[in-house]
N, C-alpha and C positions, 0 to 999 in steps of 0.2 A: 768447730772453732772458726773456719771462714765466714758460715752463715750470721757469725757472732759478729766479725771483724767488718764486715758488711754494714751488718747494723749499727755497729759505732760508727760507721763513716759515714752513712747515713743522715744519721742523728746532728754528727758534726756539721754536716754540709745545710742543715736544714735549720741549725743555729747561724751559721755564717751569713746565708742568703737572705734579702728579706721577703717579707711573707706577703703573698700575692697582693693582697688589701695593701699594703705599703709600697710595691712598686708599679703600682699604675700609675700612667701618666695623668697627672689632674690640671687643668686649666679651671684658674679661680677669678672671678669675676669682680674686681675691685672697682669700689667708686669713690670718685675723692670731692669733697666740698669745693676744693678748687680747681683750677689751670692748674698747666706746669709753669705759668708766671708768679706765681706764689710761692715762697721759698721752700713751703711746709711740704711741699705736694711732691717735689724729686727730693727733699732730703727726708723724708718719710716713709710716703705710699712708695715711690722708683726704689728707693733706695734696699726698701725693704723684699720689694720684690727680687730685687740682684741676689741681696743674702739668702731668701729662701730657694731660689733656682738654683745658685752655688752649692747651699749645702745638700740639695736632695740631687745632684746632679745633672740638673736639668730636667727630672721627672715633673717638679710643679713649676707651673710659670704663671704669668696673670694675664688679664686683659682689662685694660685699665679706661675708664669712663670718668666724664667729671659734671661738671654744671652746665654742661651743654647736652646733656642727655638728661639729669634730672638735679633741678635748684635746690641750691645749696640746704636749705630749711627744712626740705622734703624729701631726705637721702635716709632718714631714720630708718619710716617703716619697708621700704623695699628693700633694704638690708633685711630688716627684722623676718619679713615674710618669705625671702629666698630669691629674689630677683635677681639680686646681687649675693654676692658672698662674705667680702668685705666692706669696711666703711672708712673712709679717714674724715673725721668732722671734729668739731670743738662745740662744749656745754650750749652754751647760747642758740645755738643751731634746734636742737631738740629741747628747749629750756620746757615747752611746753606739752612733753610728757613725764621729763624726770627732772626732779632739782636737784637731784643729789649730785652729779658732775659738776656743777655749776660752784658748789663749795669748795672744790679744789682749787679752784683761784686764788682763797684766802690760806690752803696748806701750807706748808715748809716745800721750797719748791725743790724736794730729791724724791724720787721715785722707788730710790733705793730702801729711803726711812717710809714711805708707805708701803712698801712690799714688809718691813718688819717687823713695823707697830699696825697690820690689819687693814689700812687704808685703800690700799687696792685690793686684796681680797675682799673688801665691803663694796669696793666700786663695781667690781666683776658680778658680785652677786647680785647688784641690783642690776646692771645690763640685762641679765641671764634672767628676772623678773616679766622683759621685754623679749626674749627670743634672743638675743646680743649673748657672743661669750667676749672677754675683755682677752686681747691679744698684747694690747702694747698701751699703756699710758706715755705718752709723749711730751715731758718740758719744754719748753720754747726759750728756753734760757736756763742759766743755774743763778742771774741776776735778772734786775725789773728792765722789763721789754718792753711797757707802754710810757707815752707822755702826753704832752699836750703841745701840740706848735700853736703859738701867738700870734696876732699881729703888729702885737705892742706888746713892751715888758712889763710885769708885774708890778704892783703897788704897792709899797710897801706895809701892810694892811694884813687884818689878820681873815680879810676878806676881799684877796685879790682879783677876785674875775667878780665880783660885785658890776651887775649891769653888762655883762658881757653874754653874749650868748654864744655857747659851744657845741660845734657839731659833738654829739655824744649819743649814746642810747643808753638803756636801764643798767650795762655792766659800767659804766662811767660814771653815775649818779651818785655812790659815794666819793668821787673824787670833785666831781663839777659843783654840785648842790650845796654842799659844805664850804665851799671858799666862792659863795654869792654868785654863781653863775647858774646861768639857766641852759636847757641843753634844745638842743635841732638835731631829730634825728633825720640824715641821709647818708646814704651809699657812697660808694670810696672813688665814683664817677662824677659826682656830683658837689665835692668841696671846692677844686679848687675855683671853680665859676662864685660858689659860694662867699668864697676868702675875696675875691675880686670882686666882687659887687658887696660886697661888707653884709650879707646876712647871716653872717658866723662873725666873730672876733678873734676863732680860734677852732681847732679842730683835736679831737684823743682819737690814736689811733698808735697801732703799734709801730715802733721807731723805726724797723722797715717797709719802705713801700712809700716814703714821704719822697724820696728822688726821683722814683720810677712818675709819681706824680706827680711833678715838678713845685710841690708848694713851698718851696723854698721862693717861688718866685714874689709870692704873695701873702708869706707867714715869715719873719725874719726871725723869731725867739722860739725858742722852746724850753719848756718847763720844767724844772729841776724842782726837788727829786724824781725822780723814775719813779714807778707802781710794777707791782704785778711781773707775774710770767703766764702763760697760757696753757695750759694743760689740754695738749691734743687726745684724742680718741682713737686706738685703734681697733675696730669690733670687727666679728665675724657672723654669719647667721650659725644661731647655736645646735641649729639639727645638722647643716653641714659641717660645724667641727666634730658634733659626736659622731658621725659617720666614717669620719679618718679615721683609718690603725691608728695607734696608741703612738706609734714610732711618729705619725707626720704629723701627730697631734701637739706633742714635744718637740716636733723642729720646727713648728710653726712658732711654739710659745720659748721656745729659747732664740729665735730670732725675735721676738718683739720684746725681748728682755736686753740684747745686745744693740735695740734700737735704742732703748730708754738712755742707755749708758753713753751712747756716740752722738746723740744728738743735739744734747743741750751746750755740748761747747760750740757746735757749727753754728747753731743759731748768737752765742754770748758772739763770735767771731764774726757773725753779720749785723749785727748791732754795732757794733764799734768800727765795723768797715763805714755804715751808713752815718753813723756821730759824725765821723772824720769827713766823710763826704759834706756831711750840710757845714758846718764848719769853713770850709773850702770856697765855698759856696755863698758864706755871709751870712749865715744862720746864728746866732747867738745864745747861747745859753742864758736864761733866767730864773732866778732863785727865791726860793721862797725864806721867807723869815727861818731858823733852826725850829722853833718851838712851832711854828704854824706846819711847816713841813712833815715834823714826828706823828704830829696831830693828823693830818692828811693820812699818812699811813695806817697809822691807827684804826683811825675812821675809815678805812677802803677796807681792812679787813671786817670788822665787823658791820659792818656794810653790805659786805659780800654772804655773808652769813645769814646777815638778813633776809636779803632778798632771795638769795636760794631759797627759804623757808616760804617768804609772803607773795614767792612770784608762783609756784607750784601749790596747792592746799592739799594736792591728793598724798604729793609725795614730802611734806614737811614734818611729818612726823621721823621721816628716817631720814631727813638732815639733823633733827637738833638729836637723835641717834649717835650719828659721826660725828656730830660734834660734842657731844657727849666722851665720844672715845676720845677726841684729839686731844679736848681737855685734860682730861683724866693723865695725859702723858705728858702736858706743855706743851701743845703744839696749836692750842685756839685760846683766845682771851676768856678770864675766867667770868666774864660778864659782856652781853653781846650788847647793851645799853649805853 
């Protein structure tokens, strides 16, 4: 009877405690696209680092690198191959080895209805095609995050940047191309000199980061309606998630589930801190005709659709895949023409 009573306590104690594989102390090697002057990078990568130290008690912690150790563009495959362990970055970043991230631009922006309806379990699987396991999909809003600052206000035309040239790149192109404007692409160093010596008309870029760059000083309008939310990246390399216990495997992915849910109001709250700022400032809102603006939207998303498909050829067959899916649910246009 005791050597019995023994071994229930045993047993008990060895269900309580956890298992050697889950309480080692692990130091995980994160790299983030940006600085920590980029809103994305402490309400994100920091942020999420707190919650996974918090909940394993301090047994995982990170060590955190950015674009001063390895450019922004080129953070894919050193994740992918193990240099790193994590990754915080956005589609366009890695446009040229997968396009299928890149479609998420045009989704319904809850992360909540892509965990439902497949959308990120298809995201995940195609990471994990690269070595990537999908930790966190990250909104950048639960409204549209990007515009366009002016230097002059719109025309009332159903082709208002007709002869304007705007700083843009290929994620812009359904917004800029369609209402007569042509795009300049440069870096986020490099407008506002641009705006000041008039080789831009106007600059897309997301609504924060315009104060920090003072182009208020040299862009007085910005562009209504809004576009778009951003759908950040959180990946791991996929031989070091399968290597964790099951337990820190699950507190890894339940903290990048409770990032999904807490972050897109912090960002809708820094967008409307930065509105109110340029506002203050003398910035002015400009509007597009009702039917030119719908039209805009319209056209950025299938746009977005597009291009994921014609900017990738390796990986286009399993964008019009997911978009195949989103259709099938109401969640992409039933015609991408």
């Amino acid at each position: 009877m005791k050597i019995h009573n023994v071994a229930l306590t045993a047993a008990a104690l060895a269900l309580a405690l956890p298992t050697a594989a889950s309480a080692k102390n692990i130091t995980l090697k994160y790299l983030t696209a940006w600085d920590k002057r980029y809103i994305g990078t402490p309400l994100i990568a920091y942020d999420y680092g707190k919650m996974v130290e918090k909940a394993s008690n301090g047994r995982i912690k990170f060590q955190f690198s950015g674009p001063e150790v390895i450019k922004s563009k080129q953070q894919f495959q050193p994740t992918a191959s193990g240099v790193f362990d994590l990754n915080l970055s956005v589609a366009p970043y890695y446009f040229g080895t997968t396009g299928v991230p890149m479609a998420f631009f045009a989704m319904p922006p809850s992360t909540e209805t892509w965990r439902k309806k497949g959308y990120w379990q298809f995201s995940d699987k195609e990471m994990q095609r690269f070595g990537l396991k999908m930790i966190s999909h990250v909104l950048g809003g639960t409204t549209s995050m990007f515009h366009v600052m002016l230097k002059e206000p719109l025309a009332d035309t159903i082709k208002p940047l007709a002869g304007k040239k705007i700083r843009a790149n290929a994620f812009y192109g359904p917004i800029v191309k369609p209402l007569g404007g042509s795009m300049v692409n440069l870096n986020g160093g490099q407008i506002y000199s641009a705006l000041q010596r008039g080789v831009v008309d106007g600059a897309a870029w997301p609504v924060v980061g315009a104060v920090n760059f003072k182009w208020y000083e040299v862009a007085k309008y910005m562009m209504r309606p809004r576009f778009s939310v951003s759908p950040y990246t959180v990946t791991m390399n996929l031989k070091k998630f399968n290597k964790m216990s099951k337990e820190d495997q699950k507190l890894l992915l339940d903290a990048g589930r409770k990032l999904e849910q807490k972050v897109p109001a912090l960002f809708d709250a820094a967008t409307d801190e930065e509105i109110a700022k340029l506002k203050k400032l003398g910035v002015k809102e400009t509007t597009l005709a009702p039917a030119v603006g719908k039209d805009m939207i319209d056209g950025f998303v299938k746009g977005i659709w597009n291009l994921a498909m014609a900017g990738n050829k390796k990986t286009a067959g399993r964008v019009m895949e997911l978009y195949e899916l989103a259709k099938s649910q109401g969640d992409a246009p039933d015609s991408l023409k």
